[in-house]
C-alpha positions in Angstrom: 103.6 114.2 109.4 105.9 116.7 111.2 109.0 117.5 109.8 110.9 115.2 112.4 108.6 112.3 111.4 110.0 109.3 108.7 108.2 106.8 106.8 109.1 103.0 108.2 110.0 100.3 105.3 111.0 100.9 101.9 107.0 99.3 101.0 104.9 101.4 103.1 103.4 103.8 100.6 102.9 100.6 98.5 101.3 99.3 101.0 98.7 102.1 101.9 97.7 102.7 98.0 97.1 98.7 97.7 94.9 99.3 100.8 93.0 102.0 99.3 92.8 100.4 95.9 91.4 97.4 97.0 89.2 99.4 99.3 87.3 101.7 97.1 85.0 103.1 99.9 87.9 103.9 102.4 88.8 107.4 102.6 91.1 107.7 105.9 93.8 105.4 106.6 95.7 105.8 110.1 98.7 103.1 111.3 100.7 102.2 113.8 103.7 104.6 115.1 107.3 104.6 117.0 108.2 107.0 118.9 111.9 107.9 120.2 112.5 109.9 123.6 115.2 110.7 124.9 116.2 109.8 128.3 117.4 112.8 129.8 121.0 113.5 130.7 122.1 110.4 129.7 121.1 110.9 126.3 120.1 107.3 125.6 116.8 106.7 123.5 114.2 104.9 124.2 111.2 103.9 121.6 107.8 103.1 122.7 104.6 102.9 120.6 102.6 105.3 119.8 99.4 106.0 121.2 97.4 104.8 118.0 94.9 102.2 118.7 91.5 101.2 116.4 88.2 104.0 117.6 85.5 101.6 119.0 82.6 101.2 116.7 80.5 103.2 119.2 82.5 106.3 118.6 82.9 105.6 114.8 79.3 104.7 114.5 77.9 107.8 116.3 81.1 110.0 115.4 82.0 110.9 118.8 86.0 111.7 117.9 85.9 114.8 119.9 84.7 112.9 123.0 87.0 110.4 122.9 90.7 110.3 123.7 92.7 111.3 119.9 94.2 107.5 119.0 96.4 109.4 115.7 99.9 109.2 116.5 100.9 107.4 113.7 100.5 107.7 109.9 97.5 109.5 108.3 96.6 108.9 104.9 93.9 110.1 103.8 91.6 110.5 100.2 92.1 114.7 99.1 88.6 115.3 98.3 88.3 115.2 102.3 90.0 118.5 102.4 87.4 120.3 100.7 84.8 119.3 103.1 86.7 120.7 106.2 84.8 123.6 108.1 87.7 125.3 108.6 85.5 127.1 111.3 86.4 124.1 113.4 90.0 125.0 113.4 89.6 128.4 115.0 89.9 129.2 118.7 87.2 131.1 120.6 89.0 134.5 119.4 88.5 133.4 115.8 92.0 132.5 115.2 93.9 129.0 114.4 94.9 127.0 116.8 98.6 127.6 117.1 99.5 124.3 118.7 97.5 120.7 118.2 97.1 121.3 114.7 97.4 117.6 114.3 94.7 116.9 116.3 92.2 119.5 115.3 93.1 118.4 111.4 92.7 114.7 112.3 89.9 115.0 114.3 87.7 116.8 111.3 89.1 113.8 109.0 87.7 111.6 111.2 84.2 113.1 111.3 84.5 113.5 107.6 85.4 109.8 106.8 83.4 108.5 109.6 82.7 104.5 109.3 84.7 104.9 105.9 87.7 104.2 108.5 90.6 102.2 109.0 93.0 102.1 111.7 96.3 99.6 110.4 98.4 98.2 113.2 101.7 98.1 111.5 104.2 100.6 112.6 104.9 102.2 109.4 105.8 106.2 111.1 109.0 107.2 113.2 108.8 109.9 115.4 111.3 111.2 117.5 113.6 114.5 117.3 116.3 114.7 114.3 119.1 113.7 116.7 118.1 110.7 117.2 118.4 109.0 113.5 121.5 108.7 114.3 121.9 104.9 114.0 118.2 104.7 113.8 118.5 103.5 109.9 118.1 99.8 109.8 115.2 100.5 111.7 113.6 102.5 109.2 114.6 100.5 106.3 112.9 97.6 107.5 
């Protein structure tokens, strides 16, 4: 989560750690999203969804994540013992040094190849994104 991101629902961490306790073998859990823009000079918002979508089993199977378009533009949760495993080589650039945009992707993307078939993408839209300006009103909607 970015620091512009908020949590949908008053139930949605609930949610996720019922998932995962019921689901003893999952170790990445990635939802739906909502995303505000703004519309230019006339400074009305618009939400669309986010471009999070379930990875075919193809790419899960053979874990093909970094050929295939990045789906995570929603909610990551994810078990911590998969931060140990990250190659953190796989974060660098080809002068050695971190990526300094993307990081998203390049940290989702290793979580993926980590957790593998031990996977699972959850429709519901349980992340806002959008810029700070535009909570404005935007309560009820997250309280839902």
């Amino acid at each position: 989560m970015r620091d512009d991101d908020r949590i949908i629902g008053n139930n949605a961490l609930a949610v996720i750690n019922s998932i995962f306790n019921q689901k003893k073998d999952l170790k990445l859990l990635y939802t739906g999203s909502l995303v505000a823009q703004n519309q230019g000079k006339s400074k009305k918002v618009m939400y669309r969804l986010g471009k999070t979508f379930q990875y075919p089993e193809e790419v899960i199977k053979n874990n093909n994540f970094r050929h295939y378009p990045f789906l995570l533009d929603g909610l990551i949760a994810f078990k911590g013992d998969l931060l140990d495993l990250i190659d953190t080589t796989n974060m660098l650039n080809s002068e050695g040094e971190p990526y300094q945009e993307a990081g998203e992707i390049i940290f989702g993307i290793n979580l993926l190849e980590l957790a593998r078939e031990h996977t699972m993408y959850l429709p519901e839209l349980l992340l806002y994104r959008g810029n700070e300006r535009f909570f404005v009103g935007s309560d009820s909607i997250l309280r839902k």
